[in-house]
C-alpha positions in Angstrom: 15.6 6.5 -7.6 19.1 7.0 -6.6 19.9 4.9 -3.6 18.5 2.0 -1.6 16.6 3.0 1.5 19.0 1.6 3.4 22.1 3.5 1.4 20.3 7.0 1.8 20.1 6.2 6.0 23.0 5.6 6.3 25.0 8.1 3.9 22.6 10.9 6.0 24.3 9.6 8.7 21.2 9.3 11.0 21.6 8.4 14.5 19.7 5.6 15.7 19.2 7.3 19.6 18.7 11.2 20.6 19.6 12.7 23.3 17.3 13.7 25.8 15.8 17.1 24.8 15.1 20.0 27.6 11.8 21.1 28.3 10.0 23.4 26.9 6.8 25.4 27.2 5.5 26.2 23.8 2.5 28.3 22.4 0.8 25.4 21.8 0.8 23.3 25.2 3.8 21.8 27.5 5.9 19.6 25.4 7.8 18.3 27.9 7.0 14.9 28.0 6.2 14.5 24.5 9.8 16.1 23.5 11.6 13.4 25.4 11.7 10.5 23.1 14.7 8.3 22.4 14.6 6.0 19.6 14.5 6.7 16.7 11.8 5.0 15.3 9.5 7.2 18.6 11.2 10.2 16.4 9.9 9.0 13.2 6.6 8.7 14.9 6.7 12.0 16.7 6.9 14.0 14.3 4.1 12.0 12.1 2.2 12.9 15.2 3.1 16.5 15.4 2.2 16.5 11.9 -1.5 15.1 12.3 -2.1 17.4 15.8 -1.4 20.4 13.5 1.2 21.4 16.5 3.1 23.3 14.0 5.4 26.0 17.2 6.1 22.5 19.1 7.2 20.6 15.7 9.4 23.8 14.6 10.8 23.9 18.3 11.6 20.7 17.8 13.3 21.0 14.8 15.6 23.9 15.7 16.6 22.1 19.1 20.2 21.6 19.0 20.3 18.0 20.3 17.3 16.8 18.1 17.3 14.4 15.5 17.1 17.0 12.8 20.1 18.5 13.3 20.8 22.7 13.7 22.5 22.4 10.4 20.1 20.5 8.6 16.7 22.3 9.5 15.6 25.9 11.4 12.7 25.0 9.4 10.4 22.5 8.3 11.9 20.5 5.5 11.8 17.1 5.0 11.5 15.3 8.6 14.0 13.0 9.0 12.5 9.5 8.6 13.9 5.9 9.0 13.3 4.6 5.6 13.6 0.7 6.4 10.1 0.9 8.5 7.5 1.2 5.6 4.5 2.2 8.2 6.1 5.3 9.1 7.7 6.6 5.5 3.6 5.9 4.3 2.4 7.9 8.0 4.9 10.6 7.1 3.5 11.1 3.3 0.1 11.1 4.5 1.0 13.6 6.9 2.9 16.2 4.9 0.1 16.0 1.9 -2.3 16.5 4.4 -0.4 20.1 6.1 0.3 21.3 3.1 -0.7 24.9 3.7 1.1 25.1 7.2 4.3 23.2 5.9 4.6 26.0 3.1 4.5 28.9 5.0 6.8 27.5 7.5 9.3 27.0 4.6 9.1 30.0 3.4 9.4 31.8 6.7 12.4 29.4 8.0 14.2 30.7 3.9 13.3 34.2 4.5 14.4 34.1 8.0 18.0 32.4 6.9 18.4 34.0 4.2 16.9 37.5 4.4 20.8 39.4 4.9 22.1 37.5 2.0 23.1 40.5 -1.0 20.4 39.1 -3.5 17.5 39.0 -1.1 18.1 41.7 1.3 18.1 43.9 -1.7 14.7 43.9 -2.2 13.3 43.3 1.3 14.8 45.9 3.2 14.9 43.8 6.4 11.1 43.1 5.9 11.0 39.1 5.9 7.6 38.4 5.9 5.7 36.7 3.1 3.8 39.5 2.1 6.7 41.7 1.5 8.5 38.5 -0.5 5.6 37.8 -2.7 5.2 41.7 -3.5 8.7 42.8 -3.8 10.8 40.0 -4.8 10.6 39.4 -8.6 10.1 36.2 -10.8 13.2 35.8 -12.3 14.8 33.1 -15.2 18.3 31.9 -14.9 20.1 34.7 -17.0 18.7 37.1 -14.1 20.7 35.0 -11.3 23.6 34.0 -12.9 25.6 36.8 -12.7 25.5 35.9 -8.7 26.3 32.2 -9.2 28.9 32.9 -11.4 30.4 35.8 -9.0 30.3 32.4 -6.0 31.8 29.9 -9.2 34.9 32.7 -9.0 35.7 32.8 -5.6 33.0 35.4 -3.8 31.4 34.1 -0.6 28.1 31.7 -0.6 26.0 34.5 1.4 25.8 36.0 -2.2 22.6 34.1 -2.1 22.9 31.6 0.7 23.9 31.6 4.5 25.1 28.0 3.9 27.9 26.9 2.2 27.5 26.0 -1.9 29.2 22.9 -1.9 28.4 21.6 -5.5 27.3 23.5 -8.6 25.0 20.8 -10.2 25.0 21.2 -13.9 21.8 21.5 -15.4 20.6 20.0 -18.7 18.7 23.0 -19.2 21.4 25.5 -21.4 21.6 29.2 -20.9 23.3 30.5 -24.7 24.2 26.8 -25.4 26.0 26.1 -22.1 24.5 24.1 -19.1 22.9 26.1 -16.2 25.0 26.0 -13.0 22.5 25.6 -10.3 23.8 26.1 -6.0 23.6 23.2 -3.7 24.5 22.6 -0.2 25.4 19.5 1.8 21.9 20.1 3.7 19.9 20.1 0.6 21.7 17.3 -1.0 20.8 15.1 2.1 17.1 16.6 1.5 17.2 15.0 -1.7 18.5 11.6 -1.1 15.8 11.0 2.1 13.1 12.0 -0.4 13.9 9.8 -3.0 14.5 7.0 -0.2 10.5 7.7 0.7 9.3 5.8 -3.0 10.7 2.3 -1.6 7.7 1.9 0.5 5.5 2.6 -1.8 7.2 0.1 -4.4 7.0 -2.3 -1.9 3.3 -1.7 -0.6 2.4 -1.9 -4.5 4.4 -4.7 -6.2 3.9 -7.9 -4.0 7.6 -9.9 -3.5 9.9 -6.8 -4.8 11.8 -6.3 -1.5 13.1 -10.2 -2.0 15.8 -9.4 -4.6 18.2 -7.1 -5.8 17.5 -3.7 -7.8 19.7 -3.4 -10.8 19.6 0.1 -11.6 22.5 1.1 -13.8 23.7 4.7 -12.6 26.6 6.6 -14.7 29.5 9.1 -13.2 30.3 11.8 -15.7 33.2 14.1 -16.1 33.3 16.8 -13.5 35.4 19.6 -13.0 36.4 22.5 -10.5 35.4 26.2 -10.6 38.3 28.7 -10.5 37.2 29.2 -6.6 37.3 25.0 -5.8 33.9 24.5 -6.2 32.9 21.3 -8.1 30.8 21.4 -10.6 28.8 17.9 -10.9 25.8 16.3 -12.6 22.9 15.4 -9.4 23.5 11.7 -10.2 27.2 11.8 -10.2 26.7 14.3 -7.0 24.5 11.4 -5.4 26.5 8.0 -6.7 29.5 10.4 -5.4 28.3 10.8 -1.7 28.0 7.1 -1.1 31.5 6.4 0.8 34.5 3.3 0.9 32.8 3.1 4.8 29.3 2.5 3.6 29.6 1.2 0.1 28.7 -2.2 1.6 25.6 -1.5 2.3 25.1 -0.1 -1.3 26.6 -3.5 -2.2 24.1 -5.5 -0.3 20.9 -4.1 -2.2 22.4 -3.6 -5.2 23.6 -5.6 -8.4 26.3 -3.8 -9.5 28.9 -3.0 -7.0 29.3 0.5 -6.3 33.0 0.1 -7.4 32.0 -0.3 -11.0 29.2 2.4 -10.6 31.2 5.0 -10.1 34.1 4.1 -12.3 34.7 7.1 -15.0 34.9 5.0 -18.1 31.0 4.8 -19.1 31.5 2.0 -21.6 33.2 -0.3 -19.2 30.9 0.8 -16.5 28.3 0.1 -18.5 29.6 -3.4 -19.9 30.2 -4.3 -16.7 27.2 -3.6 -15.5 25.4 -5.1 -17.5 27.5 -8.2 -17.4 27.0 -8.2 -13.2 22.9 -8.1 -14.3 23.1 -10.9 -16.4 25.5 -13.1 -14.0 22.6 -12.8 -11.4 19.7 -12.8 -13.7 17.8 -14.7 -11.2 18.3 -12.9 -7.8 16.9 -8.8 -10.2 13.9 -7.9 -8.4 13.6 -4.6 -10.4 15.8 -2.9 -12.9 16.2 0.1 -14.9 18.1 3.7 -15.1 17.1 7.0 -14.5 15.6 8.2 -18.1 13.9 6.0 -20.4 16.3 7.2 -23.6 18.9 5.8 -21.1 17.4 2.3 -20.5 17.2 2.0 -24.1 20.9 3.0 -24.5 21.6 -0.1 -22.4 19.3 -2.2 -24.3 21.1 -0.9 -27.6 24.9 -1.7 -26.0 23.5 -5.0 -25.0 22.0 -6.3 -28.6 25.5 -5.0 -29.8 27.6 -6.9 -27.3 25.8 -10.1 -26.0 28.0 -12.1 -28.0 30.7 -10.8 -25.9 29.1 -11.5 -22.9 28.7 -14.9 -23.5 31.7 -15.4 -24.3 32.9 -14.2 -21.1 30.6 -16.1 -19.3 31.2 -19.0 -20.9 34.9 -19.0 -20.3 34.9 -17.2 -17.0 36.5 -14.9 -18.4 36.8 -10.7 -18.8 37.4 -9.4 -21.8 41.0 -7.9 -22.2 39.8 -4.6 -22.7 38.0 -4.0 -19.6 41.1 -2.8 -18.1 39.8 0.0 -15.5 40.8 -1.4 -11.6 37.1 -0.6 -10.3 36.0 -2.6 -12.8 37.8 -5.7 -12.9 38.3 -5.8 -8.9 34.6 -5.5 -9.0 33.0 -7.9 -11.6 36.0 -10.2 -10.0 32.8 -11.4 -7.0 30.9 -12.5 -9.7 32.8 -13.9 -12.7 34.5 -16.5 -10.8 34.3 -19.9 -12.8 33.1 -20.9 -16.4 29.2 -21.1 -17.0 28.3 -22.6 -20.3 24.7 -23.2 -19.1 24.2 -20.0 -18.3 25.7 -18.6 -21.5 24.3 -21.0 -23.8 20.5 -19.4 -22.1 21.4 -16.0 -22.9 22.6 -17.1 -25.9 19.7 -18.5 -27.2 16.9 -15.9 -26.0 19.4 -12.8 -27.7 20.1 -14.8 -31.2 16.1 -14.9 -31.6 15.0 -12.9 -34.9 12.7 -10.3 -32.4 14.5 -8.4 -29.4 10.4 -8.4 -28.4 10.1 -9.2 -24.4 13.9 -9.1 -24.3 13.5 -7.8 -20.6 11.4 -10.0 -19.4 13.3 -13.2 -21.2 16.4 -12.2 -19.6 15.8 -11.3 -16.3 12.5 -13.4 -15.7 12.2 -12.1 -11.9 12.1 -9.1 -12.2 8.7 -7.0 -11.6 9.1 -3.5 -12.9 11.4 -1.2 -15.1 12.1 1.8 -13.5 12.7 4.9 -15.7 11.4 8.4 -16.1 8.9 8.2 -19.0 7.1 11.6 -18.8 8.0 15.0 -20.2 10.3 14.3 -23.4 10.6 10.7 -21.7 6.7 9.6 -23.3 8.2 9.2 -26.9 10.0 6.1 -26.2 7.1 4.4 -24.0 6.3 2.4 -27.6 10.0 1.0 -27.6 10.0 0.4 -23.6 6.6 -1.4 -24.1 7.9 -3.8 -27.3 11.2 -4.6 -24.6 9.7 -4.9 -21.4 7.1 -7.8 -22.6 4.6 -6.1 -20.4 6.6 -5.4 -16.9 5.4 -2.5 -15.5 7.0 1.0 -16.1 7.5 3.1 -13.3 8.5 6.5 -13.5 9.5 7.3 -9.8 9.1 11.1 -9.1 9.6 14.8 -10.9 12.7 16.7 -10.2 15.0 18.7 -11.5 18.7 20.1 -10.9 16.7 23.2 -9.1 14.9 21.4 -6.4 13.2 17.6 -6.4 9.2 18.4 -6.4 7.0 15.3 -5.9 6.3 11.5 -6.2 4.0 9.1 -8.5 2.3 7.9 -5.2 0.5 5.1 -8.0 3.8 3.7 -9.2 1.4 1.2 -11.5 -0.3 3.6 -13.3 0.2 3.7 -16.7 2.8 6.1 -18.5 0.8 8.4 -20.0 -1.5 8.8 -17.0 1.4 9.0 -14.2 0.7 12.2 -11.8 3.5 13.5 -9.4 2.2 14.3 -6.1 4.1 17.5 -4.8 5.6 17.8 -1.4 5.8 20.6 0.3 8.4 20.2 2.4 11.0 20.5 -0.5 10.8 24.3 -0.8 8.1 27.1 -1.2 6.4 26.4 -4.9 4.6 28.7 -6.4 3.2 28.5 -10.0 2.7 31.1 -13.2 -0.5 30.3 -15.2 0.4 29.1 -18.1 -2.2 29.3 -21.3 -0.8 27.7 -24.6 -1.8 26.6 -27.5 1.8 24.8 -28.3 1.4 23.4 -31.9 -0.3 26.8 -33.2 2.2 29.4 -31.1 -1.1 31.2 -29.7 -0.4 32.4 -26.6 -3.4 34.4 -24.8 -1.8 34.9 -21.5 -0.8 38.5 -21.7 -1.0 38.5 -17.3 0.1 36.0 -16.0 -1.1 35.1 -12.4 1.0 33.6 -9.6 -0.4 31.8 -7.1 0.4 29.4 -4.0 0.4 25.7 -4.0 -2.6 25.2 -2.5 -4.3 27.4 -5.1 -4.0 25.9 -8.2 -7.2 24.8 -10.2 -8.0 21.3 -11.5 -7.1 21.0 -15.2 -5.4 24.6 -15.7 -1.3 24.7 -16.5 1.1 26.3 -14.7 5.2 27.1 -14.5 6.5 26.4 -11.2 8.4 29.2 -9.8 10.5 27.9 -6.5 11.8 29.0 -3.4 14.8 27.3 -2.2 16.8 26.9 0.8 19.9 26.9 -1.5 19.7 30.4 -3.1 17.1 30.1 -5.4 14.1 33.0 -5.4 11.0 33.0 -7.1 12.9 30.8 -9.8 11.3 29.9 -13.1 11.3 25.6 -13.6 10.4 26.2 -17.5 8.1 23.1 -17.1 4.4 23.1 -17.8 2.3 21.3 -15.2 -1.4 20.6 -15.4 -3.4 20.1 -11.9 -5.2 16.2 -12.1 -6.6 15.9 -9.0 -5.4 16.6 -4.8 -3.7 13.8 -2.7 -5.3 14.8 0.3 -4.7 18.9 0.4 -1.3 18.2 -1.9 -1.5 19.3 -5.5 -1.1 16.5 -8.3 0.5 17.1 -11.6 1.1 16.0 -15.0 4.2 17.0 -16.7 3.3 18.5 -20.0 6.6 19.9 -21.2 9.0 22.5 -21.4 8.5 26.1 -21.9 9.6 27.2 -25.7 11.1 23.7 -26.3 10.7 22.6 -29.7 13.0 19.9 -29.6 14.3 16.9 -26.8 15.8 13.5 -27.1 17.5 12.4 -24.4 19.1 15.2 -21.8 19.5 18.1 -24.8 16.3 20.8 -24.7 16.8 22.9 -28.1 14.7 26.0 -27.6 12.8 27.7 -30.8 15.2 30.5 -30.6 18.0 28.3 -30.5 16.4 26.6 -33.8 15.7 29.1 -35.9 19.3 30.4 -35.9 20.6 27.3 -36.5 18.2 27.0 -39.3 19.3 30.7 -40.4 22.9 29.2 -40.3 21.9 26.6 -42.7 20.1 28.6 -45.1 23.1 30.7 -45.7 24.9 27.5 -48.0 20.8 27.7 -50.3 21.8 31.5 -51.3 24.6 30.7 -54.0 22.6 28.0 -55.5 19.8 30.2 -56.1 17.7 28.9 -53.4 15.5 30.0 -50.9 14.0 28.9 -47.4 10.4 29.4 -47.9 9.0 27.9 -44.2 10.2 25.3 -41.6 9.0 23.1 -38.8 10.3 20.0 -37.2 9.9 16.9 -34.9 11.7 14.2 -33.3 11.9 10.6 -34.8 12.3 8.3 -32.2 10.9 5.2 -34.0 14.7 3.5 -33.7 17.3 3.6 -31.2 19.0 6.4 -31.0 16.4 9.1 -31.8 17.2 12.3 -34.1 15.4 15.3 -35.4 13.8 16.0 -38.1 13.5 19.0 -39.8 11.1 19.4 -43.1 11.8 22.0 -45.1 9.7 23.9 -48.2 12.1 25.5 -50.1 11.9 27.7 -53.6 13.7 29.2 -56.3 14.5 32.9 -56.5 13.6 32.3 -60.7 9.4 31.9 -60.6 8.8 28.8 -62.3 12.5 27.7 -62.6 13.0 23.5 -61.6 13.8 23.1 -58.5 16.9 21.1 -58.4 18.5 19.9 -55.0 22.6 18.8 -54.4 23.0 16.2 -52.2 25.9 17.8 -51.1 24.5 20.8 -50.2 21.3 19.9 -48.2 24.0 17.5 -46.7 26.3 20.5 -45.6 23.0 21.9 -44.5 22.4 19.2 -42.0 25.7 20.0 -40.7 25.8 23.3 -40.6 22.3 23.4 -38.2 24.3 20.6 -36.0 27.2 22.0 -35.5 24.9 25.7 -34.9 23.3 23.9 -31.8 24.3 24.0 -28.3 26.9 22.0 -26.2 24.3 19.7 -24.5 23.5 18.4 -28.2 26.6 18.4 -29.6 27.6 15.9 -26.8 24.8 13.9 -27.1 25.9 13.6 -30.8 29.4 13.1 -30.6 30.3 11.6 -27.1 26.9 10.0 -25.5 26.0 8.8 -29.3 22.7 8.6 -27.9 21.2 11.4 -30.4 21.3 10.0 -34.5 22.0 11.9 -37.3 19.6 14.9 -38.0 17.6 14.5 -41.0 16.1 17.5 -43.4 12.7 16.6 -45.2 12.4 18.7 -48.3 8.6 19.0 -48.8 6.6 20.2 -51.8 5.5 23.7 -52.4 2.5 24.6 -50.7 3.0 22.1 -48.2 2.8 24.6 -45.6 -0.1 25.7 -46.7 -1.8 23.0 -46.1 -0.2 22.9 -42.5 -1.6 26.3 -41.8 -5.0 25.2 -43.0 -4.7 22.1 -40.6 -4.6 24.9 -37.9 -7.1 27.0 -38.5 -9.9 24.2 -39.2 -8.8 23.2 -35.5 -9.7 27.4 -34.0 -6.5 28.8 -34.5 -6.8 32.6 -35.6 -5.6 33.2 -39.0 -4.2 36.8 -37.6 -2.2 35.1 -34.7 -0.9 32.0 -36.8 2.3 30.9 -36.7 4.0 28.2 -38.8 5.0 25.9 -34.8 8.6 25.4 -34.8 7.6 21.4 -33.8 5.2 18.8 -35.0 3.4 16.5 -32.7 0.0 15.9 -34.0 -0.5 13.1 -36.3 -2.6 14.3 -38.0 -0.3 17.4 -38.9 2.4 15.1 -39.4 0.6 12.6 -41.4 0.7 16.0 -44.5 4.1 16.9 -43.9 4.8 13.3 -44.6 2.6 13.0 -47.5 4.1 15.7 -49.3 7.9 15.3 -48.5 9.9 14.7 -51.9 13.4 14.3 -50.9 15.5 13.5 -47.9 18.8 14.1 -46.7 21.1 13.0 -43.6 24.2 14.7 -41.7 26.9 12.6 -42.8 29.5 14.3 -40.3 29.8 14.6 -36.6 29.2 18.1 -35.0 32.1 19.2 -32.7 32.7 19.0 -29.2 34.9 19.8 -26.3 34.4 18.8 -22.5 34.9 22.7 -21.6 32.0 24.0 -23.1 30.1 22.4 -20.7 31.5 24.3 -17.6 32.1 27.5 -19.2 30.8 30.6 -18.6 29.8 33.6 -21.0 
């Protein structure tokens, strides 16, 4: 997702030869001979061998030798082996191989964490120097975020990593998950950061074993740095992509360079909109030689696709001319579209010129960039509401969403990148961390929820068709950790779960990177309905959804209200339901409130006011479909047409936010 094979080897900074490693007599045999491989393409192999011969003491021994490939740094443990990822055979030997161990990989992890990490002051707290599994899995508690943080933000001001971690915490990624309305801060160390990058370098091979002539051209994938900023203690505090885009070095940017359409210059420059204009321009200058394109998040793509219908004049004009646009003034920038925009094109300009002035945007992609074979983009979770608008752009290219992960810890891969959106499954791999999962039993558009025990169980326990919470064990500081996503089992990959993302715990609401919880709505709402009281007015029920039918999506809210006067008209100011709109904005977290006012890529939210009894009917809806009239709750979001389909029929008035809520970039990185 984040870097070209190629990139990720060599910002991991793998050596191509080993040392010769000692010999050594283990449990399992004499590895003395087998130990002794130099290449590292033999390594590669190796270990895929180890991995298939079940020789779990010789392939940790290996692993914790100091002159092995995996260095003493980097592994103690069986994470992710170290892989060339230019030799396709052996990155598709090495998944078959970890899916297939996935019960001896697992414990492994879990005893190369406990054994790490087992002095640290959270852990050794409640294992009393017993670091076995049974003594994690019955003493350690499943815990949230807002049980951890106070440790991560004792590390943010200047306390030792060993809090949690006997490595180092490099980076504090920010999470788009909020905790009170400002973004989690979640540990990462230069090991686990070069775990991530090799795992999202294994989904090349499978592109290329899938989609016949991809390898021949360039991927235009158009990546964005964000603001970052320091802790009081030094520590930076990043987004993962920014963290990623960041790692890639002036030394090794070539090779970025060489796989990539955009250079890496204007990548990582901090202006988004020239970034992004450039970008785009570098795309459309080598229309010809994109093999695959796309950006991490599907609301993102089509925030590119929305920048380019409002710019592609522009862009032919500089085309045409050969010239940038004055206002394109950042040095990364213009040094780097500088390769490209070398000489007038009118041909070329006149092309794009004609396929963008068309009356439809329909099959825009594919008319632009008539090589290319896929779009790659997250679509699941949140993600699936825009697969209609990715599907009337794309003119039918495939849509590959690439693999689940999260700011905690990356989980698993679509190993069928061709499958259709709605059907894509993430296979998990276990080297990643130790995953274990809560059942999970909800009935999310009613609010039932049965589960009053909720079971934890293993990875390799989880039944086919039942929904679950992951709850991971990192080698980064992270115990027993709640995800807040729902999964639900499809099928195995050989012994390796596979799962389709449902959605987020007790999110109501999600456009694009905001997640607004339905305690986090209902007090905005509360807010709101504090402006109805001197009017005479009353807040009778609530529920909402998201629109995402145009570019850029908002929420909608629809509202039954009433009169404290039986029978009296009810009479609605504009101005009012308007400050209402406002108010419930401008209530909601920091996450949101940049999306509105700085990213632009959330619209106006919109209240519905329905008629009276509307709700009724709602509730009526539900209990025709099994709900239990004693457990009923009005849900705090919509999603079923058919639900929607009487909201909508009995909505009598509408109303917009006609201001911008507030924002400030240090609400992001503070803490509460």
């Amino acid at each position: 997702m984040f870097l070209s094979p190629r990139s990720a080897h060599q910002k991991v900074g793998l050596s191509m030869l080993i040392d010769p490693l000692p010999e050594k007599n283990t449990k399992s045999g004499n590895s003395s001979t087998i130990l002794r491989h130099r290449t590292f393409r033999q390594t590669t192999h190796f270990v895929c061998f180890l991995l298939r011969q079940g020789k779990w003491p010789e392939l940790i021994y290996f692993a914790r030798t100091k002159q092995s490939l995996v260095s003493q740094k980097a592994a103690q443990a069986i994470m992710l082996p170290k892989f060339d990822p230019t030799d396709q055979k052996a990155c598709l030997s090495l998944l078959e191989d970890v899916t297939t161990n996935v019960k001896q990989i697992q414990d492994s992890v879990l005893e190369a964490i406990l054994s790490r990490n087992a002095h640290t002051e959270y852990l050794s707290g409640f294992l009393n120097g017993q670091a076995d599994k049974k003594s994690f899995k019955k003493n350690v508690p499943v815990v949230t975020y807002e049980d951890i943080k106070p440790y991560i933000d004792r590390i943010a001001n200047g306390e030792p990593s060993d809090l949690i971690c006997d490595r180092p915490i490099s980076v504090l990624l920010t999470s788009s998950g909020t905790s009170g309305g400002v973004p989690k801060l979640i540990p990462l160390t230069t090991e686990e950061l070069e775990q991530r990058i090799s795992f999202a370098s294994l989904y090349r091979p499978l592109l290329y074993k899938y989609i016949e002539g991809i390898r021949e051209r360039k991927s235009f994938m158009l990546y964005f740095v964000t603001r970052e900023s320091e802790t009081a203690s030094g520590i930076l505090v990043r987004t993962m992509i920014t963290c990623v885009l960041k790692s890639v070095t002036p030394a090794n940017s070539f090779i970025w360079d060489q796989s990539q359409i955009s250079p890496h210059a204007i990548t990582t420059c901090s202006d988004t909109t020239q970034s992004m204009y450039c970008q785009l321009l570098c795309g459309l200058l080598q229309r010809d030689n994109v093999g695959r394109l796309g950006a991490p998040f599907a609301s993102s793509f089509l925030k590119i696709i929305k920048f380019l219908e409002d710019h592609w004049p522009e862009f032919c004009s500089n085309i045409r001319t050969g010239c940038l646009s004055d206002w394109i003034t950042d040095p990364q920038c213009v040094s780097g579209i500088g390769k490209f925009l070398t000489a007038p094109n009118p041909e070329l300009a006149s092309l794009i010129e004609q396929e963008c002035s068309q009356t439809s945007w329909e099959a825009i992609v594919k008319r632009l960039w008539p090589k290319a074979k896929c779009i790659e983009a997250i679509v699941t979770g949140t993600m699936a509401q825009y697969n209609p608008l990715l599907e009337f752009y794309s003119g039918g290219l495939p849509v590959i969403s690439t693999f689940y992960g999260s700011s905690e810890c990356f989980f698993g891969l679509n190993l069928n990148p061709l499958s259709k959106p709605n059907e894509v499954s993430y296979t998990i791999i276990p080297c990643m961390a130790y995953f274990e999962f809560l059942e999970v039993e909800k009935d999310y558009e009613s609010g039932h929820d049965p589960a009053e025990n909720p079971v934890v169980v293993d990875l390799v326990d989880v039944k086919i068709g039942h929904d679950y919470e992951p709850v991971v064990t990192t080698f980064a500081g992270l115990y027993r950790y709640r995800l807040g996503d729902v999964l639900r089992v499809t099928g195995f990959y050989n012994n390796a779960p596979q799962f389709h993302f449902v959605g987020r715990q007790k999110v109501v609401l999600s456009i694009d990177m905001d997640k607004t919880y339905d305690e986090d709505l209902l007090k905005a709402v509360t807010n709101a309905s504090l402006l109805l009281e001197p009017h005479d007015l009353m807040l009778m029920d609530f529920t909402s959804r998201v629109d995402s039918s145009s570019y850029p999506g908002h929420y909608v809210l629809y509202w039954e209200l009433g009169r404290k006067v039986k029978d009296a008209k009810l009479e609605l100011d504009q101005n009012v339901l308007e400050e209402c709109c406002f108010t419930i904005e401008e209530s909601l977290d920091a996450v949101y409130r940049k999306g509105r006012k700085n990213d632009k890529n959330i619209g106006p939210l919109e209240i519905k006011v329905v008629k009276p009894g509307a709700f009724d009917k709602l509730m009526n809806f539900f209990l025709s479909r099994g709900s239990s009239v004693s457990q009923y709750k009005t849900p705090r979001s919509v999603t079923n047409e058919e639900a929607l389909k009487i909201l909508e029929a009995n909505v009598v008035s509408e109303f917009l936010s006609q201001k911008t809520p507030s924002w400030e970039l240090h609400e992001l990185h503070s803490s509460r």
